[in-house]
C-alpha angles and dihedrals in degrees: 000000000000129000089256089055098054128088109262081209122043121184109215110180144003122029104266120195110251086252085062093055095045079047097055091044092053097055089042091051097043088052093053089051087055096047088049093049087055094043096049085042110255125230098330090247136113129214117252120260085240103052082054104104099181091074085069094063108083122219154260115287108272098036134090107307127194105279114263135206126022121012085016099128089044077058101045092069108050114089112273 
C-alpha cells in the first residue's frame, strides 16, 4: 500500500457523528493554514506589547512580580 493509497484520517476509536469528524477537519485544517501563514511569515508585524495579554499573568514564585511600594503604580503600568 502506497502513501497515496492510505486514509489521510483514521478513526481509531469510538464511533464519532459525521459533524465530529468535519469538526475535527475543520480545526486541523485551520491549524495547518496557520502553520502555513507563520512559516511563510505572516504579515511581517508583530503584536504590541500592550495587546499582549500574557504579560498581565504573574509568575511563578521565584520569578519577576509585579513591583511593590512606592512608585509601584507608576510601575504597574509600563510594559513588563
Amino acid at each position: 500500500m502506497t502513501a497515496e493509497d492510505r486514509p489521510f484520517l483514521q478513526i481509531v476509536r469510538g464511533e464519532p457523528t459525521p459533524e465530529e469528524v468535519a469538526a475535527l477537519i475543520a480545526v486541523l485544517t485551520a491549524r495547518a493554514q496557520a502553520a502555513a501563514t507563520a512559516r511563510a511569515g505572516g504579515d511581517g508585524r508583530r503584536p504590541s506589547r500592550w495587546a499582549d495579554r500574557s504579560r498581565l499573568v504573574r509568575g511563578a514564585a521565584g520569578t519577576a512580580m509585579r513591583p511593590r511600594g512606592p512608585g509601584a503604580w507608576r510601575a504597574s503600568a509600563l510594559p513588563g
